[in-house]
C-alpha positions as CSV (number, residue, x, y, z in Angstrom):
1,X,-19.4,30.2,3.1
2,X,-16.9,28.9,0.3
3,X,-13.2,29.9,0.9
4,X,-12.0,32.7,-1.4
5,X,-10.2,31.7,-4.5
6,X,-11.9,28.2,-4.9
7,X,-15.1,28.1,-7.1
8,X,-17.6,25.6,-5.7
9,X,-18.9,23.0,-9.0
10,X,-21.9,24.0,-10.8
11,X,-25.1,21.6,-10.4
12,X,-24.3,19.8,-13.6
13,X,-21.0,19.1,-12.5
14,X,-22.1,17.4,-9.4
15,X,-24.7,15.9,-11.4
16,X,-22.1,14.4,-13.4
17,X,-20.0,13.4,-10.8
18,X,-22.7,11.3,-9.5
19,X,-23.8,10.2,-12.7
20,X,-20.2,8.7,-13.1
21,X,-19.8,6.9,-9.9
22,X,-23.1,5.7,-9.9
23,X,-22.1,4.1,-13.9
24,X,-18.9,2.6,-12.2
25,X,-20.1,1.7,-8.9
26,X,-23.7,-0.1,-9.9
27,X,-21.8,-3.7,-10.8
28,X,-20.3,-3.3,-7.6
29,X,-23.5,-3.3,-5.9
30,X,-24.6,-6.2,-8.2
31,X,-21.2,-7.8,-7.4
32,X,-22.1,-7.4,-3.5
33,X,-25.6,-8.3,-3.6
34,X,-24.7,-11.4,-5.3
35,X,-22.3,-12.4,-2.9
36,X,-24.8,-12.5,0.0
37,X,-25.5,-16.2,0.0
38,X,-21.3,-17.0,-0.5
39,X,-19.7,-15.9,2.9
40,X,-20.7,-18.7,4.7
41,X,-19.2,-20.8,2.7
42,X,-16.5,-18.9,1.6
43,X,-15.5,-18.8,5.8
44,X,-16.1,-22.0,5.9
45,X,-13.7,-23.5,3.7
46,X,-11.2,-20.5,3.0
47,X,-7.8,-22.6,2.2
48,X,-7.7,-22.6,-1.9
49,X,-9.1,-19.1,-1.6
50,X,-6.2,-17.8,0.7
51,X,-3.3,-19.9,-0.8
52,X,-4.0,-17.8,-4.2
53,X,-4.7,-14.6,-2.1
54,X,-0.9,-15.2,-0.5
55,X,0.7,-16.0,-3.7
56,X,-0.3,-12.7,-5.3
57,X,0.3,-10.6,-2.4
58,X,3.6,-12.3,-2.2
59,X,4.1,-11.6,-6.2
60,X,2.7,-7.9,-5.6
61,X,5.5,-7.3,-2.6
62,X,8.3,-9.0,-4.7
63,X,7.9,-7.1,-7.5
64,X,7.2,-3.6,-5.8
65,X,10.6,-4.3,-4.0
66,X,12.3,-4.5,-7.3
67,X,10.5,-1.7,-8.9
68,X,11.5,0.7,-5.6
69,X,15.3,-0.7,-6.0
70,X,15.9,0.2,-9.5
71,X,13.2,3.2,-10.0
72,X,14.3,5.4,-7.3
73,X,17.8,5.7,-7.7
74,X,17.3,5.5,-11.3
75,X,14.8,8.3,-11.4
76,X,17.4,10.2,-9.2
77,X,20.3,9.9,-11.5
78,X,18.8,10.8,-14.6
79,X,17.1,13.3,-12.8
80,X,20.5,14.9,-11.1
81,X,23.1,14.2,-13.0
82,X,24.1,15.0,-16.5
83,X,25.7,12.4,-18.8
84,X,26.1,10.8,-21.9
85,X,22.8,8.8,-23.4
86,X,20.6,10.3,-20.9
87,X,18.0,11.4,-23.2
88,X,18.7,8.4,-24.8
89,X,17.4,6.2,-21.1
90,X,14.2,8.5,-21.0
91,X,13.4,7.9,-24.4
92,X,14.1,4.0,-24.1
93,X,11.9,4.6,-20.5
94,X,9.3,5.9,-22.6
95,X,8.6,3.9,-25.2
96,X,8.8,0.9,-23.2
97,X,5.7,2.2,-20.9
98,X,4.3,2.1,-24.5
99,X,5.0,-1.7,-25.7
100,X,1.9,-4.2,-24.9
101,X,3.0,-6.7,-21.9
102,X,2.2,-9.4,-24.8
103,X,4.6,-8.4,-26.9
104,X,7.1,-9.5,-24.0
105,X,6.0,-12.5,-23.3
106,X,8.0,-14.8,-25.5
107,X,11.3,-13.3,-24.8
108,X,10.8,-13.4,-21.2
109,X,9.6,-17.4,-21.0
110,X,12.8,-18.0,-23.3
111,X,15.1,-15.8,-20.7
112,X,13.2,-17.4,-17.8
113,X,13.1,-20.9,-19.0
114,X,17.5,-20.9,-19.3
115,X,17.0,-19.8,-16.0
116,X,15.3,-22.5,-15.0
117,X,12.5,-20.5,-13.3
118,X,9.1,-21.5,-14.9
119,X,6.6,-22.7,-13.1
120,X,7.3,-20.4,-10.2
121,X,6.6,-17.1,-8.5
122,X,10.2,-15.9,-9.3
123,X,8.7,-16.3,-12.9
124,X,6.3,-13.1,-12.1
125,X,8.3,-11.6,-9.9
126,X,11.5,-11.1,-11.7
127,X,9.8,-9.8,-15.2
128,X,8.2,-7.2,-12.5
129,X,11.1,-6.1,-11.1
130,X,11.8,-3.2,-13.4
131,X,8.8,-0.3,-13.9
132,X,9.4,2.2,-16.6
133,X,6.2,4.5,-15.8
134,X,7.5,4.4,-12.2
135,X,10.8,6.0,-12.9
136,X,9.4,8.4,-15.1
137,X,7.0,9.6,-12.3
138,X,9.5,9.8,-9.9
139,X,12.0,11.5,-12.0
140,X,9.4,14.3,-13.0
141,X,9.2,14.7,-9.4
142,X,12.9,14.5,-8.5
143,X,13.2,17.2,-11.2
144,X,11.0,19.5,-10.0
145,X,13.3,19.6,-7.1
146,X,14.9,23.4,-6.0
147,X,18.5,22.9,-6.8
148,X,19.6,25.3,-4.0
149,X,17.8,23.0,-1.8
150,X,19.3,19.7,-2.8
151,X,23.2,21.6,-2.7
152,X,22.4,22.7,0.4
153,X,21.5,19.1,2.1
154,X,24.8,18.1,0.2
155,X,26.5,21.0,1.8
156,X,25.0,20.1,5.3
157,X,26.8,16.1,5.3
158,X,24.2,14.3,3.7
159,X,24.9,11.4,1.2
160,X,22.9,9.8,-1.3
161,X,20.7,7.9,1.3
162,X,20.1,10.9,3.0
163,X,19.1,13.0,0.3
164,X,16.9,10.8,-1.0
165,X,15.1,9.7,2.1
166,X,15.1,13.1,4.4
167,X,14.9,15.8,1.3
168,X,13.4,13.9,-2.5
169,X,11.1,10.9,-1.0
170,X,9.5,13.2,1.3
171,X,8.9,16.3,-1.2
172,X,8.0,13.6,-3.9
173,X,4.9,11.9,-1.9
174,X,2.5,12.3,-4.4
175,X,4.7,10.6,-7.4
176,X,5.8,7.9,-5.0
177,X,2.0,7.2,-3.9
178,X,1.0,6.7,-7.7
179,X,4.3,4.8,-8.3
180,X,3.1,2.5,-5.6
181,X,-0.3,2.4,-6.4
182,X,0.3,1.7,-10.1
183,X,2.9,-0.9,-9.3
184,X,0.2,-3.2,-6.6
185,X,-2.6,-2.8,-8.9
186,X,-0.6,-4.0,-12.2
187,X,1.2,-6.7,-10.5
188,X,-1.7,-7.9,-8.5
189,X,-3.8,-8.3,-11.8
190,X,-1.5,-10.5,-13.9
191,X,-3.2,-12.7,-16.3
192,X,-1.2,-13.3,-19.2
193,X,1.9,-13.8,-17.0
194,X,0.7,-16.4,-15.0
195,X,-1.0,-18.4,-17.8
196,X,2.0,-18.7,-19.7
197,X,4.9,-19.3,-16.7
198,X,2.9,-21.0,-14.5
199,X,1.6,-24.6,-15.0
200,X,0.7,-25.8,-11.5
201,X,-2.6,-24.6,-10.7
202,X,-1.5,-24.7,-6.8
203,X,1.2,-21.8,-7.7
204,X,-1.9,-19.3,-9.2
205,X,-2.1,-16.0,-8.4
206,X,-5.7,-14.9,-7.1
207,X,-6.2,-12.9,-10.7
208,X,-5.9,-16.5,-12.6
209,X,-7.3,-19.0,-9.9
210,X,-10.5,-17.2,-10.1
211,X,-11.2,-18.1,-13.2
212,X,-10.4,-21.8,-13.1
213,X,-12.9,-22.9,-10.5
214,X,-16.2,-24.7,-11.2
215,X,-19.1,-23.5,-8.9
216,X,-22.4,-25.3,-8.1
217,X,-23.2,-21.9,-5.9
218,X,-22.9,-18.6,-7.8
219,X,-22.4,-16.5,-4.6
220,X,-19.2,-18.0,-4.0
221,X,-17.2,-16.6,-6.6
222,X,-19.3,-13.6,-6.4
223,X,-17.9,-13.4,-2.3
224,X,-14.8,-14.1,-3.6
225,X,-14.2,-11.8,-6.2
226,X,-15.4,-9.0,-3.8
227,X,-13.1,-10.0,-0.8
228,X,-10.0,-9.9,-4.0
229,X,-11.2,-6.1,-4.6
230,X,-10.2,-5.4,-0.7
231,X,-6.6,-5.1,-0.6
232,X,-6.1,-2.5,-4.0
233,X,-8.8,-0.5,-2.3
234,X,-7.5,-0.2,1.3
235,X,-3.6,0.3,-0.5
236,X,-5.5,3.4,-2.5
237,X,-6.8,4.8,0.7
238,X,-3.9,4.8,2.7
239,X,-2.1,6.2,0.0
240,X,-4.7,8.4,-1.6
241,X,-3.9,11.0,1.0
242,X,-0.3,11.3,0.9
243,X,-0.1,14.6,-1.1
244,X,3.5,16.1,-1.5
245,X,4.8,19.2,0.5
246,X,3.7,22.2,-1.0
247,X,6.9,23.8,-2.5
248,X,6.3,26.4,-0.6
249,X,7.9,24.5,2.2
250,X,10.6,23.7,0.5
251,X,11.7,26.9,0.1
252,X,11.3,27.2,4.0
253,X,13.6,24.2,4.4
254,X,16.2,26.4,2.3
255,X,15.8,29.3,4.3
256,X,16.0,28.0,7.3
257,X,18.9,25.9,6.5
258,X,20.6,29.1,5.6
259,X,19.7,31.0,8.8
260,X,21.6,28.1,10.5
């Protein structure tokens, strides 16, 4: 018996559904068949394979470290505060979501080679440090916040750490889930980047290394590229589930707050 108020999908629309997946998830099967005969070796000789593997997850933690350190309280303050050239930050936000990573590239290898940094992982990392989509997800969500709820956690003692990480982070899981999400999977799929900072083949990520191998076995790569696809998948379901508090609950947090 369906719950009231939710409509159950038509046939078509689970027809479709399927359709879909099945349309996105047949090369994957390919992919997996084909990479039958490439585990043993793969096991076998794993080195080159997890050298790459730790330099990207090493690029991926770097740069979603940075991104957390200037999104969130830069998301909170345009989202809280009123000031001069505000609009001005979400418009400059926005239209840098929309400029092609290529465009950057030549600016950044001039910046990064007066640092001095080429030809290293601080060369990915540091370009990555800053997410303009991220801060606009989380300042839609810090936005959304009740005011009476935020003035009366300031009222109650807490500061900015408290609010953020006891009243905003919590109410905002679902922004902070894609912000994450968004940041792994764009950071652990570099291409351009590493091909233009990086000249030592030993410093590639997994997303270039890939690429540069000659193989007498075609299962190898094949095992390989489906052991890459592991880590983005298991990030999206641990983090797939982490809707935000209804705001419902919010609004129980006030009152309650106030009964105290």
């Amino acid at each position: 018996m369906s719950r009231p108020g939710k409509a159950r999908p038509g046939g078509w629309a689970r027809l479709a559904a399927w359709g879909a997946a099945g349309v996105f998830l047949w090369p994957l099967a390919r992919l997996a068949l084909l990479s039958l005969g490439g585990w043993g070796e793969l096991l076998a000789q794993p080195g080159a394979f997890a050298r790459a593997w730790a330099g990207s997850a090493l690029v991926c933690l770097g740069c979603l470290a940075g991104q957390l350190l200037t999104g969130i309280p830069g998301a909170w303050g345009l989202a809280q505060y009123r000031f001069p050239g505000r609009r001005a930050l979400l418009v400059c936000c926005a239209l840098l979501v929309l400029v092609p990573a290529q465009a950057m590239l030549l600016p950044q290898y001039l910046l990064l080679q007066k640092l001095g940094l080429l030809n290293s992982l601080w060369a990915l990392i540091l370009p990555g440090a800053f997410s303009p989509l991220g801060t606009l997800l989380l300042w839609r969500g810090f936005s959304a916040l009740p005011r009476e709820l935020v003035e009366t956690a300031r009222d109650a003692g807490a500061g900015l750490f408290g609010l953020l990480g006891r009243v905003a982070l919590p109410l905002c899981r679902r922004e902070l889930a894609a912000f994450i999400l968004i940041s792994l999977a764009d950071s652990y799929n570099q291409l351009e980047q590493p091909m233009a900072f990086i000249r030592d083949p030993e410093l590639y990520p997994l997303s270039v290394w890939l690429s540069t191998g000659a193989y007498q076995n075609p299962a190898l790569p094949a095992a390989q590229c489906l052991l890459s696809l592991l880590p983005l998948a298991l990030a999206f379901w641990v983090l797939a589930g982490r809707g935000a508090v209804p705001g419902g609950q919010a609004h129980a947090i006030l009152k309650r707050k106030k009964g105290e």
